[in-house]
N, C-alpha and C positions, 0 to 999 in steps of 0.2 A: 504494500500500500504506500501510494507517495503521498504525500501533502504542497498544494502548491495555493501561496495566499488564504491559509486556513479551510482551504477544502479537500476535501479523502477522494481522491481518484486513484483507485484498483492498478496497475499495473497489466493483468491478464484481461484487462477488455477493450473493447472495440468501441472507438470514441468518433462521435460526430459533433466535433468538437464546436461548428458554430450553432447547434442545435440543443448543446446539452443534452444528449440521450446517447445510452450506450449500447452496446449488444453484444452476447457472451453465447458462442455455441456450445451445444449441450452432445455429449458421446452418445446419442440417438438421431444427430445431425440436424435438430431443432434448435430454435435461438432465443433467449429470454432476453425480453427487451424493457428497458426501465429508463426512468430520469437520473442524472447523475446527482452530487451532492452537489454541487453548483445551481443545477435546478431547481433544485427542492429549497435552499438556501436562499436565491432569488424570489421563490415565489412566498415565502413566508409559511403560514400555516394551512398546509391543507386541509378543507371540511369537506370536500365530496370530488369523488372520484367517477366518471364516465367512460367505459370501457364499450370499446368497438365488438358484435356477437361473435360467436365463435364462427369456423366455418367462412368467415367474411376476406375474401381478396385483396390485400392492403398494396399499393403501390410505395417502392421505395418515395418516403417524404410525408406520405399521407397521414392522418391523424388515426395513432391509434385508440385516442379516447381524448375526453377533454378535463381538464380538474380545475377546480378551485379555489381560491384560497382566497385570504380578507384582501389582499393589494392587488389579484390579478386572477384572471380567467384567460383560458388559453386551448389548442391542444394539444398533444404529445403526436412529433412527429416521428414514425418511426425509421430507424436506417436500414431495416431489411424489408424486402419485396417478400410475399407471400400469403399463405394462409395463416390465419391465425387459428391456434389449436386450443389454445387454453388462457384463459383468463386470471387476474388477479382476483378471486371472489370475496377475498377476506377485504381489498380497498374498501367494498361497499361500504363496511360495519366500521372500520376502523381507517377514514381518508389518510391519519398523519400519519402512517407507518412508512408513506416515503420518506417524511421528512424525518423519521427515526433510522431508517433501514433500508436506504433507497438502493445499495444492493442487496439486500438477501429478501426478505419476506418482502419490503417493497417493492419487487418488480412490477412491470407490468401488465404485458401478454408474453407468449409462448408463440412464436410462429415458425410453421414449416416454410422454409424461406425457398425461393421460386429460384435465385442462383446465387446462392451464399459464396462463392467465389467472385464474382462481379461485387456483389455490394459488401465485400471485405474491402478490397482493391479502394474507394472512396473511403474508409474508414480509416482512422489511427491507432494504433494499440504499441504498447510496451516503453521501451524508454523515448522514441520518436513521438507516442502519444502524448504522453507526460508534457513532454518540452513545447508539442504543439498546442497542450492547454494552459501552459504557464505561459506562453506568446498572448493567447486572445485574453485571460485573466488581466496582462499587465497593460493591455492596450486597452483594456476595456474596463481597468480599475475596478476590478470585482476582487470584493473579500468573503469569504463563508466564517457568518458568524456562528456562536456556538450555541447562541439561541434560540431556539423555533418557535 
């Protein structure tokens, strides 16, 4: 786990870094897609989560759901193309788990990805992610505070 300007960015994920969302494939060759901590940090306190249905055909970009929180409403773009298989159902009950856990229990779909080789290739990941999010971080005077 690195830290860059007070936010937790993972090291083994796949970063869409002007978008703030990440994407981690899974040894069944699906992909969990979630906001980063930068996101979640941004957006302040999540109270309700809107999740795209299962089964649903998501274009690389396209919004896998939309959330909201007290300072912004928005959706969650996602960086892989495909079906989406499975959903975050726990968001409903519980929206701020991203901003507890935006990788682990906060993810936010599961998608069978349409050609996860292409839409890796657009992504960032490992120590080149890292440096490519401490770039838009310091151009963009973002800090992750430790408050939600």
């Amino acid at each position: 786990m690195s830290e860059v300007n007070g936010c937790n960015l993972p090291d083994d994920l796949y970063y869409w870094v002007e978008k703030h969302v990440w994407a981690k494939p899974e040894a069944d060759g699906t992909v969990l897609v979630g906001m980063t901590d930068v996101a979640q940090s941004l957006a302040g306190k999540i109270v309700v989560v809107s999740l795209r249905s299962l089964n649903k055909t998501l274009a690389r970009g396209k919004s896998a759901g939309t959330l909201e929180s007290g300072k912004w409403v928005g959706s969650i773009p996602t960086p892989v193309a495909g079906t989406v298989i499975a959903i975050n159902e726990d968001l409903k009950g519980k929206p701020s788990t991203i901003n507890e856990d935006p990788y682990g229990t906060g993810w936010i779909i599961r998608v069978q990805p349409a050609n996860w080789e292409a839409d890796m290739a657009e992504l960032v990941t490992g120590p080149s992610g890292i440096e490519a999010y401490r770039e838009k971080l310091s151009a963009d005077g973002i800090q992750c505070g430790s408050a939600s």
